[in-house]
N, C-alpha and C positions, 0 to 999 in steps of 0.2 A: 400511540397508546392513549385510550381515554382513560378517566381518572377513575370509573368505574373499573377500567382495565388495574390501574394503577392500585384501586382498593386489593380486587381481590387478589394478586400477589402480594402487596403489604401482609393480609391474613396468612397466605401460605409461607410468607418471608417470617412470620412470628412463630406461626407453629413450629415451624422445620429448625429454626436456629436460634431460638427463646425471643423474651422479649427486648432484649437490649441491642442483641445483635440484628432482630428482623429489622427493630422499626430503625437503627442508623443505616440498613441496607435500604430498606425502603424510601427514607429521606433519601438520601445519596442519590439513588434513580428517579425522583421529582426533581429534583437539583439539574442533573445531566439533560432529562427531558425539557424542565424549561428554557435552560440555557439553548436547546434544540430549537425552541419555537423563538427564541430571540435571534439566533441566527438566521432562521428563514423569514423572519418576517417585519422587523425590526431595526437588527443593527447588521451587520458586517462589512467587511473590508477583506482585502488583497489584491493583488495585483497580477494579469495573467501574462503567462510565461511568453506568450507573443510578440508584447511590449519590452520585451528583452533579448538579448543577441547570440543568438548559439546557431549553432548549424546541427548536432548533435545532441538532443536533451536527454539523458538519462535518469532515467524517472524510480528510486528506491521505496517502494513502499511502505509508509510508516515510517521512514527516517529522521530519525531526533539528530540536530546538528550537535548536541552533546555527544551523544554517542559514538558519532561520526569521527567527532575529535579526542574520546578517549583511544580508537585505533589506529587513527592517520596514520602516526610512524610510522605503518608498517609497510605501507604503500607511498612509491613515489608520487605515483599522482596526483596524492593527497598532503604531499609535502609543503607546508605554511598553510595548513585549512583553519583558519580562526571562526569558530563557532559565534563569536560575538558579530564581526563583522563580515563574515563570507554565508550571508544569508538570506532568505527571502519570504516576502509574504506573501503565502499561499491561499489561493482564489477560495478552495475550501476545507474543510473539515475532513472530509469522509470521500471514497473514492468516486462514489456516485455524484458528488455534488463537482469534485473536482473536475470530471473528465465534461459535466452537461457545460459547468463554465467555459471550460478553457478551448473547447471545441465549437462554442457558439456560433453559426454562422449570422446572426446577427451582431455580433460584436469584433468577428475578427473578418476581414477583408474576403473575401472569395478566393483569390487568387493564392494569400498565403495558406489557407486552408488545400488548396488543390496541389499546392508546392510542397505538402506535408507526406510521408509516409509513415503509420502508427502499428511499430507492431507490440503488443501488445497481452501480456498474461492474464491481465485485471477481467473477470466477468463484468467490472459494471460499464464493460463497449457498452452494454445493451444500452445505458442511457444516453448515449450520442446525440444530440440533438439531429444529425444528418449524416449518417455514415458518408453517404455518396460524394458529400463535399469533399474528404477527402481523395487524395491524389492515389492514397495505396492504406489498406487496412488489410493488418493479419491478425488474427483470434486466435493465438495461440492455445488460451482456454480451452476452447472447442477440441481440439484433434491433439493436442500432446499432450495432453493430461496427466500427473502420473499417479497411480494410485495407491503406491505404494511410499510416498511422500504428501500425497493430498494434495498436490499442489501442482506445479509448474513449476518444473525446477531450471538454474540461472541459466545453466548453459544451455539448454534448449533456445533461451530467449537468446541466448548471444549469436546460436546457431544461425537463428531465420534474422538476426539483426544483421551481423555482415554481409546472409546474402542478400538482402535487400540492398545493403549498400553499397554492393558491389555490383548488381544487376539493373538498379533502378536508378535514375536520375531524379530524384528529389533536393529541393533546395534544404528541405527539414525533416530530419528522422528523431521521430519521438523512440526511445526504446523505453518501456515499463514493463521492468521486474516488479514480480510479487512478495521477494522478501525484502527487509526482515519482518513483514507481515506473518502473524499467524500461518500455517501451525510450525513450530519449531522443530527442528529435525531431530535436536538433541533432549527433546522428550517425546518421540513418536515412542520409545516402550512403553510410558506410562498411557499416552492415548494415543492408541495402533490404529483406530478409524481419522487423527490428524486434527480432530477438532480437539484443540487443547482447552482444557476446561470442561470436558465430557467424560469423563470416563468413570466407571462404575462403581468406584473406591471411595467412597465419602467425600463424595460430591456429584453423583449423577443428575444430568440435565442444567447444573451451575455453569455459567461462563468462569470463565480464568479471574476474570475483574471479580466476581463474587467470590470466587475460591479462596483470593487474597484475602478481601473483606474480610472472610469470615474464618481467617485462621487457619483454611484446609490446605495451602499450599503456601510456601515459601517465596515473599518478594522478590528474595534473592535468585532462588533457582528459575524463575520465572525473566528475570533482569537477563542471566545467563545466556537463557536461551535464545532471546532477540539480539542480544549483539555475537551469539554464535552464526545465527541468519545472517547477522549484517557480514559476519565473516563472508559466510557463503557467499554472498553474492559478489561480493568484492572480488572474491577466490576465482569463482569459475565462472561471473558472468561479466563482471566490469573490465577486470585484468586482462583477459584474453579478448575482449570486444575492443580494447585500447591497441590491438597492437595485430590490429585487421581490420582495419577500416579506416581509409582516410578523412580526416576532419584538423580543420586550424581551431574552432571554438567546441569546444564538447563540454556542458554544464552537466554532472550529478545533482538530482536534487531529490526532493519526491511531492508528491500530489498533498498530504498532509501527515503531524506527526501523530504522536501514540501517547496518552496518559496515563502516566503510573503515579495517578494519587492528589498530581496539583492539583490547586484551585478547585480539592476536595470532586474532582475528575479522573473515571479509569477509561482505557479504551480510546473509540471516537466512533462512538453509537448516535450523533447526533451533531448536528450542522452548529456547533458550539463552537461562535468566536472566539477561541481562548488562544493563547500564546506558543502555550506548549501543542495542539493543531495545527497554528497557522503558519507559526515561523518551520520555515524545511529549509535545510542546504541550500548552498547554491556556488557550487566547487567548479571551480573553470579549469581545465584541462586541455592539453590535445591530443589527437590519434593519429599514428601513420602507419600501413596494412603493410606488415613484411610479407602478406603471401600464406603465414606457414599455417592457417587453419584451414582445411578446405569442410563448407557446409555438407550436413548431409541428412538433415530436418528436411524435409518435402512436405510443405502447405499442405491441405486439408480442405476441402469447401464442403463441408459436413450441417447438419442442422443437428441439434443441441437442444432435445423437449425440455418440457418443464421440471418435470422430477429430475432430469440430472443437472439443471440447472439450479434449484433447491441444492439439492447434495453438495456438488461442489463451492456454494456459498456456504453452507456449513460446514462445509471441510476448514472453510478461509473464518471461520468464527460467526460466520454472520446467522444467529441462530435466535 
């Protein structure tokens, strides 16, 4: 966004929501954009997940190790998860930036790149540095879509995960789920098209992070709903992927987290070194396949234009 861009929403940010609430919306998104360009061009730090030892990476979308540890109980495999110290610094911000780092074929060896199987819900494969380096890529995105969630929902991803790892010979399987990323299933009534933060009711075309700003929705019911996700995934994509698939090291983690408010930060619009971005889980685990799921998700080698490629990032918030 240029700063001419940047003026004229500040004017529409004043009109629409007076003067007190436009222009702290409009600081707030100068704030987040410069913090943007200080990430990319500047400063940053993390550390890629290659340089560390799993066999099995499960990759949570937007997962806050907070959050993480307010449900552990409830899950054994998550049993002694300490959010202080069972943690990790994450290569990026934002999923685009995460997957161009961590896939780098100049930074990570050929071989373990080709050792890798990724499958994968997140749209932004598209920024891969080199699909083919990998050893096995599935897009889930593309061909199981669901529409009627806006998403890619867990167990699909767990479906095409065990069969890959029960059919393929890979040294490393990445699995990335797309929740508790946007949109949240325990307010698809309020936004039935899944972009949460769209919907028609006194706040049309507002992101969710603006809707808070500006009084239109509840922090709380919003908090709600991402760690209802983080249920979900735990529910029907992690749980049932732990106990079909053999693995001795399986890490939870995710690509980067989600800002509700620190360091005067919502979201993660923007390659922004912050803490609450960069720090993601990093839950050590293991898996052993009793057998009892059999897959039944059949791949896809589909093409995927541009408008539905828009659409479903806007389903995922990216608007």
């Amino acid at each position: 966004m240029t700063l001419a861009d940047w003026a004229q929403n500040a004017r529409e940010r004043i009109d629409r929501d007076g003067l007190a609430v436009g222009t702290y919306g409009s600081l707030q998104e100068l704030w987040q954009g410069g913090l943007g360009v200080l990430g990319r061009h500047l400063y940053n730090y993390g550390t890629n997940v290659y340089e560390r030892d799993w066999d099995v990476l499960v990759v949570l979308d937007t997962c806050r190790p907070d959050v993480l540890a307010e449900i552990a109980g409830n899950y054994d495999f998550l049993e002694g998860y300490d959010p202080n110290r069972n943690v990790h610094q994450s290569v990026g911000s934002r999923s685009a930036e995460w997957t161009r780092k961590t896939f780098e074929p100049e930074t990570v060896p050929a071989d373990e790149l080709a050792n890798t199987a990724l499958v994968s819900a997140n749209p932004y494969t598209r920024t891969l540095p080199d699909p083919d380096a990998l050893g096995y890529l599935d897009e889930l995105w593309k061909y199981a879509w669901d529409d009627d969630y806006r998403t890619v929902r867990p167990e699909t991803v767990m479906d095409r995960a065990v069969d890959v790892s029960r059919t393929r010979d890979f040294d490393r399987v990445v699995v990335h789920f797309m929740q508790p990323h946007t949109p949240y299933r325990s307010m698809l009534d309020r936004f039935p098209d899944g972009r949460v933060g769209f919907d028609s009711e006194g706040g049309a075309g507002l992101t969710i992070w603006e809707q808070i700003r500006t009084g239109r929705i509840d922090t709380e019911t919003v908090w709600e709903g991402y760690r209802d996700n983080l249920r979900w995934v735990l529910d029907e994509g992690v749980e049932p992927l732990l106990r079909n698939v053999d693995a001795e090291k399986v890490v939870l983690t995710s690509d980067h987290g989600e800002g509700f408010g620190e360091y005067w930060y919502y979201g993660h619009s923007s390659t922004a070194p912050l803490p609450v971005l960069k720090r993601v889980p990093w839950a050590r685990t293991t898996a052993t396949d009793t057998g009892e799921y059999e897959p039944q998700v059949e791949p896809e080698d589909i093409h995927v234009n541009d408008d539905d490629v828009t659409d479903r990032l806007r389903a995922l918030g990216y608007a």
